[in-house]
C-alpha positions in Angstrom: -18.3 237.5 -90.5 -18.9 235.6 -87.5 -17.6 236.5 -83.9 -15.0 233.7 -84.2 -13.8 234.4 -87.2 -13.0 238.3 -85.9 -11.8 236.4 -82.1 -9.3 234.6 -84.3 -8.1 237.6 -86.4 -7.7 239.1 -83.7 -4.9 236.8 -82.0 -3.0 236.4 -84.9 -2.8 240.0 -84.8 -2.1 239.7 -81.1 0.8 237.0 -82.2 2.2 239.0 -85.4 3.5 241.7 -82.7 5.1 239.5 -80.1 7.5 238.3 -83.1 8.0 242.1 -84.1 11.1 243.8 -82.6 12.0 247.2 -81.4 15.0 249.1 -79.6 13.5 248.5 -76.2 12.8 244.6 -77.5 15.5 242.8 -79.0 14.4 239.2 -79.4 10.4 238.0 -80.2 8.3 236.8 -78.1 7.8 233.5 -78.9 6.0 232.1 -76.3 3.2 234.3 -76.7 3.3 234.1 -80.1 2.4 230.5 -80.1 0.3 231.1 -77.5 -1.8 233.4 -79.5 -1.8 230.9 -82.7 -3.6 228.4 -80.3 -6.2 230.2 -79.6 -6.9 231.7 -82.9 -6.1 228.1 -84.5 -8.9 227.0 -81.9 -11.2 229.7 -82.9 -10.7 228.9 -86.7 -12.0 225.5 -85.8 -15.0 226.3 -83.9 -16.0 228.4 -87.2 -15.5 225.2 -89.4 -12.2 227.0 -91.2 -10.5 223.8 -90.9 -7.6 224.9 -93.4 -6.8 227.9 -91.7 -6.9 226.6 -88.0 -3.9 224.2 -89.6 -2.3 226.4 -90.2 -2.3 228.2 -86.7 -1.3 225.5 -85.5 1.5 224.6 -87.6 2.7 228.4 -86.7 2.2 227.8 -83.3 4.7 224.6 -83.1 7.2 226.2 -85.7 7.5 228.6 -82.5 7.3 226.4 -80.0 10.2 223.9 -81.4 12.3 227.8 -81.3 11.7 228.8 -77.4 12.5 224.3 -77.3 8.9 223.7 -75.8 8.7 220.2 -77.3 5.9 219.3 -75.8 3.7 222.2 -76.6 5.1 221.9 -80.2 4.3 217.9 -80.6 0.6 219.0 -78.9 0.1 221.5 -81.7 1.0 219.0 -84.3 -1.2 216.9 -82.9 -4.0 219.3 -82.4 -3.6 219.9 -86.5 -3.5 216.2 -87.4 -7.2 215.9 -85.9 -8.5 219.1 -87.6 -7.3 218.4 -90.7 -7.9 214.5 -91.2 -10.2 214.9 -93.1 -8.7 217.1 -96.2 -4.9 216.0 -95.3 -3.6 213.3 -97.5 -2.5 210.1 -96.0 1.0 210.6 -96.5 1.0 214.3 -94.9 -0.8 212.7 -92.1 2.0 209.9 -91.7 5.1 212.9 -92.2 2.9 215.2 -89.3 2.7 211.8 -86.7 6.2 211.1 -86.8 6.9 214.6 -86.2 4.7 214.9 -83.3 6.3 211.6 -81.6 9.5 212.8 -82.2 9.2 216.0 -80.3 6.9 214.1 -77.4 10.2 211.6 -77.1 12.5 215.2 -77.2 10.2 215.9 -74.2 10.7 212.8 -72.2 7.1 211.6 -72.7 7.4 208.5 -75.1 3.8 207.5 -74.0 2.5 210.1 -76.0 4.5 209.6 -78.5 3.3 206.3 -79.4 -0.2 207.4 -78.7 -0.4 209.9 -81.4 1.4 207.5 -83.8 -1.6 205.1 -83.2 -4.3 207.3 -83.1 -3.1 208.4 -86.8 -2.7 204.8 -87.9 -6.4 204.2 -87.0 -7.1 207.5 -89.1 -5.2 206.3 -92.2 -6.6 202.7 -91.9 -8.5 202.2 -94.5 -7.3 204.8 -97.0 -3.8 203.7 -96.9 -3.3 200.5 -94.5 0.4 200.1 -95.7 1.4 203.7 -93.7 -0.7 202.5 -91.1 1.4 199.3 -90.7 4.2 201.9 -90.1 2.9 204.0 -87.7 2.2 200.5 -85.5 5.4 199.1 -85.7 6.5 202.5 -84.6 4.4 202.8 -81.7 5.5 199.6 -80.4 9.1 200.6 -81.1 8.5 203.8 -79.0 6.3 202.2 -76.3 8.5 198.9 -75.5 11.1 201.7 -74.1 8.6 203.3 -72.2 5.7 201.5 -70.8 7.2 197.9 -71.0 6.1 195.2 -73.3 2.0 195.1 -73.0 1.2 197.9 -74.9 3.8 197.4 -77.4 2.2 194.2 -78.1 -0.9 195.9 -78.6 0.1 198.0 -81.3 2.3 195.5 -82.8 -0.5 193.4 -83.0 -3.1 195.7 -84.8 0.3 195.4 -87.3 -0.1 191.9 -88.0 -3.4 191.8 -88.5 -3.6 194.4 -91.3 -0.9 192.6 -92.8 -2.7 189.6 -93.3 -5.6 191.3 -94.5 -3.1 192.6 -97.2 -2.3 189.0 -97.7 1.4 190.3 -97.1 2.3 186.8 -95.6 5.8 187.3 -95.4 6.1 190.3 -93.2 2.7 189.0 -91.1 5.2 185.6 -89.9 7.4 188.4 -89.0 4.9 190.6 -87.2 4.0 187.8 -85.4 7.0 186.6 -84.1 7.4 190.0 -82.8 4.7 189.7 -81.3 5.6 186.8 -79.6 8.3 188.1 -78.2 6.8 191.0 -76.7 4.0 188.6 -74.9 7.3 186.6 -73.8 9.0 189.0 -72.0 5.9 190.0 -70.2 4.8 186.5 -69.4 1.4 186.6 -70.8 2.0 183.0 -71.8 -1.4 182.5 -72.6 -1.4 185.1 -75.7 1.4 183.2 -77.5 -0.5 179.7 -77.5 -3.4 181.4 -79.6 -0.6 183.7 -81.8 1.1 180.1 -82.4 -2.2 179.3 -84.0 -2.3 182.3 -85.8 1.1 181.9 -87.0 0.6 178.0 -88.1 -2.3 179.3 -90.3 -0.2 182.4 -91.9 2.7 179.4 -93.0 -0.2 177.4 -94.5 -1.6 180.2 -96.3 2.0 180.6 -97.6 1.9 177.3 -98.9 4.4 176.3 -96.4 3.1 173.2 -94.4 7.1 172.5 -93.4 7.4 176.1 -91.8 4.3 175.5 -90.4 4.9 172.5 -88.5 8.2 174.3 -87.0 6.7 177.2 -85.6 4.2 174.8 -83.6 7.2 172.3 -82.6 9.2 176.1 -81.2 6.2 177.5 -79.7 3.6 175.0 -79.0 4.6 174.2 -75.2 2.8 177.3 -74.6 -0.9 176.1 -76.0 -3.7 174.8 -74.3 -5.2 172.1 -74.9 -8.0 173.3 -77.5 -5.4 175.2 -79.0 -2.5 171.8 -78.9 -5.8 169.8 -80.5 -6.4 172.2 -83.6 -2.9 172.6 -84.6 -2.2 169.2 -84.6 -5.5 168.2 -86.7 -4.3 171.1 -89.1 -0.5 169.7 -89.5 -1.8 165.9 -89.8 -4.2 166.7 -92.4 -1.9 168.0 -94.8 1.3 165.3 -94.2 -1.5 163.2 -95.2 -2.8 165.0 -97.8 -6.1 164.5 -96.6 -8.7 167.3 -97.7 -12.0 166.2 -95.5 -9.9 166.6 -92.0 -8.4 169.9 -93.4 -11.2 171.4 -94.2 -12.7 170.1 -90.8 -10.0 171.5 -88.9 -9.7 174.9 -90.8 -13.6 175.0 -89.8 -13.4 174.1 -86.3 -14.8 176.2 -83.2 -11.5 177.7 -81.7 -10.7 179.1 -85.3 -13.8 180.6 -86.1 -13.4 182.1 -82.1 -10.1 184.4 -83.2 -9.6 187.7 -84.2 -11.8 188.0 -87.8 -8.3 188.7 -89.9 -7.7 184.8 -88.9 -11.1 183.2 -89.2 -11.2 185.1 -92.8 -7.4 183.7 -93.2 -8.3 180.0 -92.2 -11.4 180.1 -95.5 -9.0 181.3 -97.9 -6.2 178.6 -97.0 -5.9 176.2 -99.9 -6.9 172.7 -99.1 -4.1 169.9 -99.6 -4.5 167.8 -102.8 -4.8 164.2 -102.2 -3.7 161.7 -104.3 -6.4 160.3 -106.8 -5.9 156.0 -107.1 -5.1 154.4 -109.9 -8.0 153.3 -112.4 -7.8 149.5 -112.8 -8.1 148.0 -116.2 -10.9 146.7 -117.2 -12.1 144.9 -120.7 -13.9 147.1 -123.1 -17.4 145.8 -124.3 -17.2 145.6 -128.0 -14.0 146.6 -128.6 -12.0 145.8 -131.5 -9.9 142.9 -131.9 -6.0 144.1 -130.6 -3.9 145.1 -134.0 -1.3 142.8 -134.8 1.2 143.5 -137.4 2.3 141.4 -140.8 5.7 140.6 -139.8 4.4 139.3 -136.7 2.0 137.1 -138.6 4.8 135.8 -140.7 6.9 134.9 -138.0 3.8 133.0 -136.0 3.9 131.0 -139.0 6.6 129.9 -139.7 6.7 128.7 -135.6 4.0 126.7 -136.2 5.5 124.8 -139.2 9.0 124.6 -137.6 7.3 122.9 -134.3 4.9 120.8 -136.8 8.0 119.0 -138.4 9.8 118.6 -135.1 6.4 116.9 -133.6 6.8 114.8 -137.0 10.5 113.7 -137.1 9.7 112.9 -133.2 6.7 110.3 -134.3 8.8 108.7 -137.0 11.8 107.8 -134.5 9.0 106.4 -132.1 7.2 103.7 -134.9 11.2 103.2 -135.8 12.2 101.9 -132.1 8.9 100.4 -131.4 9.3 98.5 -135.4 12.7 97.2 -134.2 11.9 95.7 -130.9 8.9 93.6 -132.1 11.4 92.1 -134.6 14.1 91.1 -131.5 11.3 89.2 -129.9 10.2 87.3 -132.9 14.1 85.9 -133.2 13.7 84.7 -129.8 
């Protein structure tokens, strides 16, 4: 057994009889109690018993919430959240942060509150990025109370951005316009002409070239000029259906320049689909003779003999007036 190992028997020892009782103590310690998980919760972790020093520490805030040290009690949460990230389950991770910021915000201290929601978002990333999306939106809840709109746009930004990773385009408009806001009320007026980019390519990838066009007609007095060109390329391309200057735009400089989420976004958009031209008609070389039915025969025919007697009776009545005036003239 190494020395740590006996150190942090040895304070949970040390913490067992603070909580104990007698007739000369009527109530447990549980100050030093917790204090004494701490330590051995810290000793358990230099020894690599990463389960155990959980543990500790879960003791150790299960006191602290009982003598109402908040903030000792959200530190030890937080303190088990990192020793156990790596053989906690997502979900136990999420339940544990919003714990933590809740007691930090008991505390008065919402900055750390929304700290240790984002630093367990960024743990929980990649295993389960829907949680994480949680734990932003959170953070930026918590930290436009606190520490005024810049930060929560920082959070609430990493938010969008997994969102359209997820191809969740729905709630990413949403996230954005949040966004937005929060850049708004701070004045950072340059951060919403680029998110009015971002969010113009988000409608597009929805299929919604309408939408799109009305987020840059609300938002886009607040681009710059690079950002006033792209936009406007983008939109014109697809009211005319025109798949060359799409593609161009979607490919242009200032896209390929964003965050990676949007650059990746702007090759996946489909492309509009112009309108092919009519084929003119042409002769075939070759070809057979057009099919013509019987009846249709029949009736040519009889045409033909109707308008032969008519150009007949028309003849006779011509050599019968002409017949009649030579006569007149020979009387004379």
């Amino acid at each position: 057994m190494s020395a740590k190992l006996h150190e942090a028997q040895e304070h949970c020892k040390a913490a067992e009889k603070f909580l104990k009782t007698s007739l000369l103590k009527w109530k447990p310690d549980y100050d030093s109690a917790a204090d004494e998980y701490s330590q051995a919760a810290q000793c358990y972790r230099i020894a690599r018993d990463l389960q155990t020093s959980k543990d500790c520490y879960f003791k150790a805030a299960e006191l602290y919430k009982k003598n109402r040290a908040f903030f000792h009690a959200a530190k030890a949460l937080e303190n088990a959240i990192i020793v156990g990230k790596e053989i906690t389950p997502p979900d136990q991770l999420y339940s544990l942060a919003c714990d933590s910021s809740s007691l930090y915000q008991q505390h008065g201290s919402g900055d750390s509150g929304a700290s240790v929601l984002d630093k367990v978002a960024k743990i929980i990333e990649e295993r389960a990025p829907e949680l994480a999306v949680k734990l932003f939106q959170q953070a930026a809840d918590v930290s436009s109370t606190e520490s005024g709109q810049h930060q929560g746009s920082e959070y609430i930004s990493k938010s969008s951005r997994i969102l359209v990773k997820l191809q969740r385009y729905d709630e990413a408009v949403d996230s954005l316009r949040r966004e937005i806001g929060f850049h708004q009320e701070s004045g950072n007026i340059m951060a919403v002409g680029r998110l009015t980019v971002a969010i113009v390519l988000v409608q597009l990838a929805r299929g919604d070239a309408v939408a799109a066009e009305k987020a840059y007609k609300e938002w886009g007095n607040n681009c710059e000029v690079p950002e006033m060109q792209t936009i406007e390329q983008l939109l014109q391309a697809y009211d005319e259906e025109d798949r060359e200057s799409a593609k161009k735009a979607l490919a242009s400089p200032f896209i390929r320049s964003m965050d990676v989420e949007y650059a990746r976004l702007a090759a996946t958009i489909p492309l509009p689909e112009s309108l092919e031209p009519v084929p003119k008609g042409g002769v075939r070389e070759n070809a057979a003779p057009s099919y013509v039915s019987a009846s249709a025969n029949s009736i040519a025919k009889m045409d033909n003999e109707v308008n032969t007697r008519i150009q007949s009776s028309f003849e006779a009545a011509q050599d019968t007036k002409e017949q009649g005036a030579e006569d007149e003239g020979g009387l004379c």
